[in-house]
C-alpha positions in Angstrom: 0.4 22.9 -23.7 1.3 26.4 -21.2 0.4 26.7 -17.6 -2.0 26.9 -15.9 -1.9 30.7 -15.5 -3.2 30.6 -19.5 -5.6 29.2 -18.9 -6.9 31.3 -16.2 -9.5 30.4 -13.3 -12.5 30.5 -15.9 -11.0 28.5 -18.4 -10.1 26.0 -16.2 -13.9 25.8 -14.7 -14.9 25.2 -18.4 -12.1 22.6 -18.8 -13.4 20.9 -15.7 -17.0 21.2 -16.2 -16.7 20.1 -20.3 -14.8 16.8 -19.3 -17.6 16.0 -15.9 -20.6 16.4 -18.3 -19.4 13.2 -19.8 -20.6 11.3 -16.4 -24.4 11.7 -15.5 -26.4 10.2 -12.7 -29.8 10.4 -11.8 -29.2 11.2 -8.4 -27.5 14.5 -9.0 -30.1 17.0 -9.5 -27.7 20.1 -9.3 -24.3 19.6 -10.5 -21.2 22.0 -12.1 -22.0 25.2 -12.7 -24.3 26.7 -9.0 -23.3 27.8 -5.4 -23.5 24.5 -4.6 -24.2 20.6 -5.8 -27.6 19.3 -5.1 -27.4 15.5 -4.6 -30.3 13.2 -3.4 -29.8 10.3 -2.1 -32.5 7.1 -2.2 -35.0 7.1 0.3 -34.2 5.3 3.9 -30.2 6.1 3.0 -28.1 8.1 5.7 -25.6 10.5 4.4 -22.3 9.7 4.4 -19.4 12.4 4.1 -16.0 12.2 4.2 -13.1 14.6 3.0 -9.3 14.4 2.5 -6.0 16.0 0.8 -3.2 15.4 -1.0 -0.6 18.1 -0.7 2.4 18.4 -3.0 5.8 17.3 -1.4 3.9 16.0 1.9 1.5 13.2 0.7 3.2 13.1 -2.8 6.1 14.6 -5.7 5.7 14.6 -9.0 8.6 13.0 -9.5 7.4 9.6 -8.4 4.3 9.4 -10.1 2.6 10.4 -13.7 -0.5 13.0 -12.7 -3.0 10.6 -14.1 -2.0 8.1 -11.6 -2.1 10.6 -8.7 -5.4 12.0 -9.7 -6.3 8.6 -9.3 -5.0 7.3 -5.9 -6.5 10.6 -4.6 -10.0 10.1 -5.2 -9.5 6.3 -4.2 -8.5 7.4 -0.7 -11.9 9.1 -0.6 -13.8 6.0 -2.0 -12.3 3.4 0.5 -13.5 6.0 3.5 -17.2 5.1 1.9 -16.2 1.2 1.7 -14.8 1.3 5.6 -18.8 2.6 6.7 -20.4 -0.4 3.6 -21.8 2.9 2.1 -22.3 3.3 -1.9 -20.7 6.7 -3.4 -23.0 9.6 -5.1 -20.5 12.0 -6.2 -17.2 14.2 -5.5 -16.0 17.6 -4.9 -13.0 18.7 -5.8 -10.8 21.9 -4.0 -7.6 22.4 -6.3 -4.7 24.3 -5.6 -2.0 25.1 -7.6 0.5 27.4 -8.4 0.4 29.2 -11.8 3.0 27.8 -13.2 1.7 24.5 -13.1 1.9 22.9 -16.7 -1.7 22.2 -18.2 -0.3 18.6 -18.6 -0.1 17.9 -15.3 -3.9 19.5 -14.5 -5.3 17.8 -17.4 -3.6 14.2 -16.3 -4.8 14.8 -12.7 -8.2 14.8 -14.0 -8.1 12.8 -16.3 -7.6 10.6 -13.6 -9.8 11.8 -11.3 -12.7 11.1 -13.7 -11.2 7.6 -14.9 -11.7 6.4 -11.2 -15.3 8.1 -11.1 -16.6 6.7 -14.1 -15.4 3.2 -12.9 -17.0 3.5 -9.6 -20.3 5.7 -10.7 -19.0 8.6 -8.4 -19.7 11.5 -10.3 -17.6 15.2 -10.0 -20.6 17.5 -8.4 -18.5 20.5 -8.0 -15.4 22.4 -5.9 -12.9 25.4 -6.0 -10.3 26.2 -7.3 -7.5 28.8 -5.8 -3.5 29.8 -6.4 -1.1 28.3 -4.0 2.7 27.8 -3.8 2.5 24.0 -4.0 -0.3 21.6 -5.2 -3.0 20.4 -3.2 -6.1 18.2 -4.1 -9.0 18.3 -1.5 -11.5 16.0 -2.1 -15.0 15.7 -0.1 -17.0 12.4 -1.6 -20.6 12.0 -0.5 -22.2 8.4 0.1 -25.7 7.1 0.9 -25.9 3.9 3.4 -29.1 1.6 4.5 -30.3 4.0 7.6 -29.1 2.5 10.3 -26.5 0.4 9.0 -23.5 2.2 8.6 -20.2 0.6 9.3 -18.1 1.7 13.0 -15.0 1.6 14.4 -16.5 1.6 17.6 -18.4 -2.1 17.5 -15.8 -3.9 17.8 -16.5 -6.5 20.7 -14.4 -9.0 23.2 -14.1 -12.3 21.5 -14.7 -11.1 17.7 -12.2 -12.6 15.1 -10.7 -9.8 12.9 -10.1 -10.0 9.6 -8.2 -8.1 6.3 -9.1 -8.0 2.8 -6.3 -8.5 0.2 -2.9 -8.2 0.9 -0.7 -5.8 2.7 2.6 -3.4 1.8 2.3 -3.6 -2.1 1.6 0.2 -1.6 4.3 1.1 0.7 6.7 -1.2 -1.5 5.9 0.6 -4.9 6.5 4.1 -2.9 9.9 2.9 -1.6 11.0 1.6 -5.3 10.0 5.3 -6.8 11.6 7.2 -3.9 15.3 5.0 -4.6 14.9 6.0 -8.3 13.8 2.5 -9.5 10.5 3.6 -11.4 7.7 5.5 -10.8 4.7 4.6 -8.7 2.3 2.8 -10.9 0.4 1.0 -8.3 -3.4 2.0 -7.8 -5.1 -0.1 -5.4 -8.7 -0.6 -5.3 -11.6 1.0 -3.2 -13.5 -2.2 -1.5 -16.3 -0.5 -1.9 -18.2 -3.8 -3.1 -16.8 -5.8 0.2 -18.4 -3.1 2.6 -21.5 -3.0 1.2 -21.8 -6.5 1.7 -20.3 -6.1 4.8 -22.8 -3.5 6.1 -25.6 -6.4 5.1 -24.0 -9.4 6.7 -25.2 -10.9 10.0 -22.6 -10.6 13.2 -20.7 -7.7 11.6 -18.9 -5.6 13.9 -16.5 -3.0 13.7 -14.1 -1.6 10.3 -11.8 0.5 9.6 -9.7 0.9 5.7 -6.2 0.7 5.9 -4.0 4.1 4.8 -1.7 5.0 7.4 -0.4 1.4 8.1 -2.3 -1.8 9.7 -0.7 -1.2 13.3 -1.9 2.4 13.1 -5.2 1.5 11.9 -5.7 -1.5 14.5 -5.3 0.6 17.3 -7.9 3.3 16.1 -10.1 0.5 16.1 -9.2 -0.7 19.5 -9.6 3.0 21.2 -12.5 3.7 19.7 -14.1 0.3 20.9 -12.3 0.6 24.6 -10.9 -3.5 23.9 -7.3 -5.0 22.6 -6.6 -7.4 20.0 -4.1 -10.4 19.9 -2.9 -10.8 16.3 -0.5 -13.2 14.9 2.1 -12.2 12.7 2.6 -15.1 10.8 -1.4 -14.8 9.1 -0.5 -11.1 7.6 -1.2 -11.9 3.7 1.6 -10.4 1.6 1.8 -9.8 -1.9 3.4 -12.6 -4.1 6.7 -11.7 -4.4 6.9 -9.2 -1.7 9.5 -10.5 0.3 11.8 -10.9 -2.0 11.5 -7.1 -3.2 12.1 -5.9 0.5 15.2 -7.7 0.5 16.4 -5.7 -2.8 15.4 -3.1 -0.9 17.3 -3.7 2.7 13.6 -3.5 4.2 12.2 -5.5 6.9 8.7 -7.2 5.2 6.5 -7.5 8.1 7.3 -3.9 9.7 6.4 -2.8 6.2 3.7 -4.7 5.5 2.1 -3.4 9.1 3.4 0.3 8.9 3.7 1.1 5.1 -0.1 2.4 4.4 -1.9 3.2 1.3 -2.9 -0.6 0.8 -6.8 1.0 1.3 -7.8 -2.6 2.2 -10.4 -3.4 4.8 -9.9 -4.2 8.7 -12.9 -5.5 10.6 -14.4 -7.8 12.7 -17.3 -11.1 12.9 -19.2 -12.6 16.3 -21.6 -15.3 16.5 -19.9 -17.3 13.8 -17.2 -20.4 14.8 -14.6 -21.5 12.4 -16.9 -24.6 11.3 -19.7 -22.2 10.5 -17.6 -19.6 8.6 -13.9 -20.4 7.5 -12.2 -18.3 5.3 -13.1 -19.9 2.2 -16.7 -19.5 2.7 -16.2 -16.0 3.7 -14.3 -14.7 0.5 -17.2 -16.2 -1.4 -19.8 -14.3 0.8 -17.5 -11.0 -0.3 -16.1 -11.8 -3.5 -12.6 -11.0 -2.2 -9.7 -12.7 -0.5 -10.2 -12.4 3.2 -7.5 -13.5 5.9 -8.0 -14.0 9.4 -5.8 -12.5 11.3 -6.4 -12.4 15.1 -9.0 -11.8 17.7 -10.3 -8.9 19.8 -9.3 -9.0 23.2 -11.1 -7.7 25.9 -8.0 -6.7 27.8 -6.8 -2.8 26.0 -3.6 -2.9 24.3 -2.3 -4.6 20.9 -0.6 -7.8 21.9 1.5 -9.6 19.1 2.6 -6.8 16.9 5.3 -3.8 17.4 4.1 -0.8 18.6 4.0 2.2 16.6 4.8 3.1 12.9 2.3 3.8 10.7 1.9 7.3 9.0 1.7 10.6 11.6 0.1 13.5 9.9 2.0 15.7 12.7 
């Protein structure tokens, strides 16, 4: 299929803009093709905005992981910033950068999974750059719109709220310690709660949130410091995956410091006041969301993280 380089920066454009125009929303009124995207949100929404990168041999290789699967778990990182604030996406950017040699192959899987998760999640590709680089870097910048005023924090937690997590943890991390030992590729792509925080955003007594990529213990605390309280969590109530354990121990890993530092699961962290165990329990609660939910401690108001082992987690520096 070539590289890249072929192709050249105004085939590419065309490549990219002939495969977006199969996705259409209403609520782009400017899109591919201008200086810049118009996007309008519906009335009484605040603008949400987020932005974040993968970069070639730091946040992934292409040796562990097809491109359509990367292009993928890149623009879910993005979406699950939009679930952590309950806000609904309207479209993407995209800043690629790549070396001329690239193979088209690669390029063409990246969006094609790019655009797979889009379509799926009505998050349209608005516009972006492209440039020449040694390594490969996907910069994404996703745009959301939220009920005005009820945005999701990290900084409402309070003293007394139960905390909670959505799904399971360490499935992630486990896939990305398989394909870095050579024992298959990373096929895992794990899902944006965009649905849960929406619903979250709406629900009486909701306090603070946070999603889950550099590692539950990491995440925790930049809860905590942001609300100025602590949290006493119990160990024992962190869901794992079904067979979990058992593939740490192929592994010579340790479950639970996985589980907490791994990363990537993408699930949601927050927290509920006002309700007692009688009036909420965790049964009624994954109803309410439509998604297994675990309790799995209590904000403290004492600082510090008592129950857990400090540090771990993913460090950018």
């Amino acid at each position: 299929m070539g590289q890249l380089s072929e192709l050249g920066e105004f085939g590419l454009i065309e490549r990219i803009a002939r495969l977006a125009r199969r996705q259409s929303a209403s609520r782009v009124v400017i899109g591919i093709g201008d200086d810049a995207a118009v996007v309008r949100p519906r009335p009484g929404e605040d603008l949400v905005v987020s932005s974040d990168a993968m970069v070639e041999d730091v946040h992934f290789r292409w040796s562990t992981q097809a491109p359509r699967t990367l292009g993928r778990r890149a623009l879910v990182a993005n979406l699950s910033d939009l679930a952590a604030m309950g806000a609904r996406p309207l479209g993407f950017t995209l800043a690629l950068s790549a070396p001329g040699t690239l193979p088209l192959q690669r390029v063409d899987g990246l969006l094609a999974g790019l655009l797979a998760e889009a379509r799926q999640y009505d998050c349209p590709l608005v516009g972006g750059n492209l440039a020449r680089a040694q390594q490969t870097s996907l910069v994404i910048s996703v745009l959301g719109g939220v009920a005005r005023g009820r945005a999701l924090r990290r900084d409402a937690l309070r003293a007394g709220d139960r905390l909670f997590v959505t799904g399971t943890l360490g499935a992630s991390a486990l896939s990305l310690a398989r394909a870095e030992r050579g024992a298959g590729a990373i096929r895992r792509v794990p899902v944006p709660r965009l649905r849960v925080g929406r619903a979250l955003a709406a629900l009486r007594g909701r306090g603070g949130c946070i999603d889950i990529s550099d590692g539950l213990a990491a995440d925790l605390a930049h809860l905590l410091a942001a609300s100025g309280v602590g949290a006493e969590i119990d160990p024992a109530r962190l869901p794992l995956p079904r067979g979990f354990r058992r593939g740490c121990r192929e592994l010579g890993l340790e479950p639970q410091q996985l589980a907490l530092a791994g990363g990537e699961d993408y699930e949601l962290l927050f927290s509920l006041r006002g309700w007692t165990r009688r009036s909420l329990d965790a049964a009624t609660l994954n109803r309410r969301l439509a998604v297994r939910v675990t309790e799995i401690g209590r904000v403290t108001r004492d600082a510090g993280l008592h129950g857990l082992p400090s540090g771990g987690g993913w460090r950018h520096f």
